[in-house]
C-alpha positions as CSV (number, residue, x, y, z in Angstrom):
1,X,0.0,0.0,0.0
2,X,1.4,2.9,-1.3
3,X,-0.3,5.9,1.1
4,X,-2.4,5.4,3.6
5,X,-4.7,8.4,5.4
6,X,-5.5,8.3,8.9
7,X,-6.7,11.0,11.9
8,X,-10.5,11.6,10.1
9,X,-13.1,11.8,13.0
10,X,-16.1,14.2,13.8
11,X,-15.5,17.6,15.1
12,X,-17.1,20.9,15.9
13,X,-17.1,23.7,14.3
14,X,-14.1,25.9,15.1
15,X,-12.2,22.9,16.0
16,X,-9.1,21.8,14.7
17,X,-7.7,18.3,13.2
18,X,-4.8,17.2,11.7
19,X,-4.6,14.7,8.8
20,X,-1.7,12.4,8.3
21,X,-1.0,10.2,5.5
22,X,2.1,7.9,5.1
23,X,3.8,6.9,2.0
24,X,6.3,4.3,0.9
25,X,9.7,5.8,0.6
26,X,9.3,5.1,-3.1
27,X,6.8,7.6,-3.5
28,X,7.7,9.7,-1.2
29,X,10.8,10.8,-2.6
30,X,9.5,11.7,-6.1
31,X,6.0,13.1,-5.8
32,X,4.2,16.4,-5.1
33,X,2.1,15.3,-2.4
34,X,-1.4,16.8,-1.5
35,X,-5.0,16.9,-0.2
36,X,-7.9,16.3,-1.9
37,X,-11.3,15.8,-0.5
38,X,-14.9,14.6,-1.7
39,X,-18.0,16.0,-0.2
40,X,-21.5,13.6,-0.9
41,X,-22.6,14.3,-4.3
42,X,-19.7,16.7,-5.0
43,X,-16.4,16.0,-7.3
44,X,-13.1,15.3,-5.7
45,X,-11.5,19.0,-5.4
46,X,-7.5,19.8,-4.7
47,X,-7.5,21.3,-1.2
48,X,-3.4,22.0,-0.6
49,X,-0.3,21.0,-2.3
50,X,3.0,20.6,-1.6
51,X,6.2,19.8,-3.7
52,X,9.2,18.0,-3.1
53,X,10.7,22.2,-2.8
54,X,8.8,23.3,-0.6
55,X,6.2,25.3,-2.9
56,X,2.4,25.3,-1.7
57,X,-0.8,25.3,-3.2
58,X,-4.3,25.6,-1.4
59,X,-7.8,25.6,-2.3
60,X,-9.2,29.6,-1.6
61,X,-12.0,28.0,0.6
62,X,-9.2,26.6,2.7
63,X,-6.2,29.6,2.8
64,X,-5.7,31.1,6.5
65,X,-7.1,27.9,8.0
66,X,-5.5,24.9,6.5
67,X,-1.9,23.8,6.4
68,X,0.2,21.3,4.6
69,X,3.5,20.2,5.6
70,X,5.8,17.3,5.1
71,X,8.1,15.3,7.3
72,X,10.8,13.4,5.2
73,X,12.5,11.3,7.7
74,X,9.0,9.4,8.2
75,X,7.4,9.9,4.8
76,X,4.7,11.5,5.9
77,X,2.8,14.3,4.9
78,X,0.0,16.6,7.4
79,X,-2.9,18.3,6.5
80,X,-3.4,20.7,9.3
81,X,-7.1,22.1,9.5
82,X,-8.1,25.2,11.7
83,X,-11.2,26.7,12.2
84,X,-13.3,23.9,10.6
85,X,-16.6,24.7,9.1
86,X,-19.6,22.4,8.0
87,X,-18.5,23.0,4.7
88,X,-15.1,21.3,5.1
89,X,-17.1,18.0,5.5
90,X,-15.6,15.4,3.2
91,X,-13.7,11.9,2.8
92,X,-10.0,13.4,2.6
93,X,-7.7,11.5,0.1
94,X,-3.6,11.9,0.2
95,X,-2.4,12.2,-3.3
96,X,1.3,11.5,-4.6
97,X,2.3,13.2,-8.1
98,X,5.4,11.9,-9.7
99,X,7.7,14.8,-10.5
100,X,9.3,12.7,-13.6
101,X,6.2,12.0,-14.9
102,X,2.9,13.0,-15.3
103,X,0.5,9.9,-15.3
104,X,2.4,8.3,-12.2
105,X,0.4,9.4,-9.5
106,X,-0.8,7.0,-6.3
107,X,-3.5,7.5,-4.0
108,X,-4.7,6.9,-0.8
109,X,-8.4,5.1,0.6
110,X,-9.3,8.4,1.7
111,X,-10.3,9.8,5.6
112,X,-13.9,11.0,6.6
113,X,-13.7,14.5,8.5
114,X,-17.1,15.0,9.7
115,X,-17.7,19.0,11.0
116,X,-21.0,19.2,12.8
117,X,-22.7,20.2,15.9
C-alpha cells in the first residue's frame, strides 16, 4: 500500500484536526504530495499541495485555516485544518504526483472529517 490516510473523525465547528497520511519511501521521494477531498454528491477538489521544494498550493475556501506540511524522515505528509466549518465535510484523500512524470500518481483510501454540531 502505497499511502495510507488516517486522523479523520467528527469535530465541531471551530475545532481543529490534523490529517496524516504515510507513504512508501518510493513515492515519497518523487511526488508532489497533496490533499484532496470529496464532499457527498460533489467531485473530488485539490484542497493543498506541496512539492518535493517546498512550494504550496491551497484551495481559496481553505487559505488562512488549512496547512500542509511534510516530514521526510518518516514519509509523511500533514494536512493541518483550523477553524473547521460544515462545509469542510468530506472523505479526505492523500495524493502522490510523480515529478518525472505525469501519469504516475498514487493514491490513498481516503479519511472521513465530519464537521458538525
Amino acid at each position: 500500500v502505497d499511502l495510507v490516510e488516517s486522523g479523520g473523525g467528527l469535530v465541531q465547528p471551530g475545532e481543529s484536526l490534523t490529517l496524516s497520511c504515510t507513504a512508501s519511501k518510493a513515492v515519497f521521494r518523487v511526488s508532489t504530495m497533496a490533499w484532496y477531498r470529496q464532499a457527498a454528491g460533489e467531485e473530488r477538489e485539490l484542497v493543498a499541495r506541496l512539492t518535493r521544494g517546498g512550494s504550496t498550493t491551497y484551495a481559496d475556501s481553505v487559505k488562512g485555516r488549512f496547512t500542509i506540511s511534510r516530514d521526510t524522515a518518516k514519509n509523511k505528509v500533514y494536512l493541518q485544518m483550523n477553524s473547521l466549518r460544515s462545509e469542510d465535510t468530506a472523505k479526505y484523500y492523500c495524493h502522490g504526483q510523480s515529478e518525472y512524470s505525469s501519469v504516475v500518481k498514487w493514491w490513498g483510501k481516503g479519511t472521513l472529517v465530519t464537521v458538525s454540531t
